[in-house]
C-alpha positions in Angstrom: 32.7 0.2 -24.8 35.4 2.4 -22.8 36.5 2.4 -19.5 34.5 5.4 -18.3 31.0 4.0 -19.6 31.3 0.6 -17.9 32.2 2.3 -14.4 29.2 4.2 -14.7 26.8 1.4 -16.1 28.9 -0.1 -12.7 28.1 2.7 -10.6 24.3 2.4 -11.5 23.6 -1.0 -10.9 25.0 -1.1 -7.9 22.9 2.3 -6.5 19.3 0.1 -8.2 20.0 -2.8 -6.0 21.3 -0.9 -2.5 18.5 -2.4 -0.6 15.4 -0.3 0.7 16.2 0.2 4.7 19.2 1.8 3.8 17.8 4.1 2.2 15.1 4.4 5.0 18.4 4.6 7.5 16.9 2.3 10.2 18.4 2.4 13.4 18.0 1.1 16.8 15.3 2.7 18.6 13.6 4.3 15.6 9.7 4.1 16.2 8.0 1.8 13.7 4.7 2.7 12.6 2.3 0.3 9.6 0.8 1.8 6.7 -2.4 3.4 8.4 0.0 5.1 10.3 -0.3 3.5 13.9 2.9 3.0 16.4 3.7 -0.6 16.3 6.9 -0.7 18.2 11.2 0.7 18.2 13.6 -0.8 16.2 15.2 -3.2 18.5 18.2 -4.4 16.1 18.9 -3.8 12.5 20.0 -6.7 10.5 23.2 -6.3 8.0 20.5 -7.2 5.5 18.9 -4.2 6.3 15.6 -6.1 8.1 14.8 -4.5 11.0 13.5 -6.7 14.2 11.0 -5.6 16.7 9.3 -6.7 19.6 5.5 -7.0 18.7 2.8 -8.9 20.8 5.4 -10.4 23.0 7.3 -11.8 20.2 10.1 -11.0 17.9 9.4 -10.2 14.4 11.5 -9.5 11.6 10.4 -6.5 9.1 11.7 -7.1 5.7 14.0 -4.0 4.2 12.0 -3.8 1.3 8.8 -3.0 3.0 10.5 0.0 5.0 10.7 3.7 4.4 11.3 7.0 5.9 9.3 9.5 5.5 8.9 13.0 7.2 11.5 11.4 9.7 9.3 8.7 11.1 10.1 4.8 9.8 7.0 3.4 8.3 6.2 -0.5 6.7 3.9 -0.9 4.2 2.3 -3.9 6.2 -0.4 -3.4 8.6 -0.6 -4.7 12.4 -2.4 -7.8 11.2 0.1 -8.4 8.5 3.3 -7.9 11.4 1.3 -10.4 13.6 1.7 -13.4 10.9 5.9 -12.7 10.8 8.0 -15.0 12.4 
C-alpha cells in the first residue's frame, strides 16, 4: 500500500470514531430537551469526553455523548426524563 492510501484509510478512521457530542457541538447553556421532545434542563458543563452534565431534579447528571444530537439547532438525547432520572 502507498503512502497516500494509508493517510486516507488514516483520515477515515479517525472521522468514524470522533465521538457523537462533537458532532452535536454541545455547549454550555445549550437547552437539553429528551426524545418526546420536552425541556429537561441547559448544559451546565461539557465534559472533554464530550458528556454533557446538567442539573436535573436537584441533582447532577451526566448525559452520555453518544446519546446526543443536534437537530434543527436544539440539543436533544435519545433518553427520556425517566431514563435521565436513573443517571448518576
Amino acid at each position: 500500500m502507498n503512502k497516500f492510501a494509508s493517510i486516507v484509510l488514516t483520515a477515515a478512521a479517525l472521522s468514524l470514531t470522533a465521538p457523537a457530542a462533537f458532532a452535536a457541538d454541545a455547549k454550555r447553556n445549550d437547552r437539553l430537551y429528551d426524545a418526546t421532545g420536552s425541556s429537561v434542563a441547559k448544559v451546565n458543563r461539557v465534559a472533554d469526553d464530550g458528556d454533557v452534565l446538567v442539573i436535573y431534579k436537584g441533582k447532577v447528571r451526566r448525559v452520555q455523548a453518544e446519546t446526543l444530537s443536534k437537530t434543527d439547532g436544539k440539543l436533544i438525547t435519545t433518553l427520556t426524563k425517566k431514563e435521565l432520572r436513573r443517571l448518576k
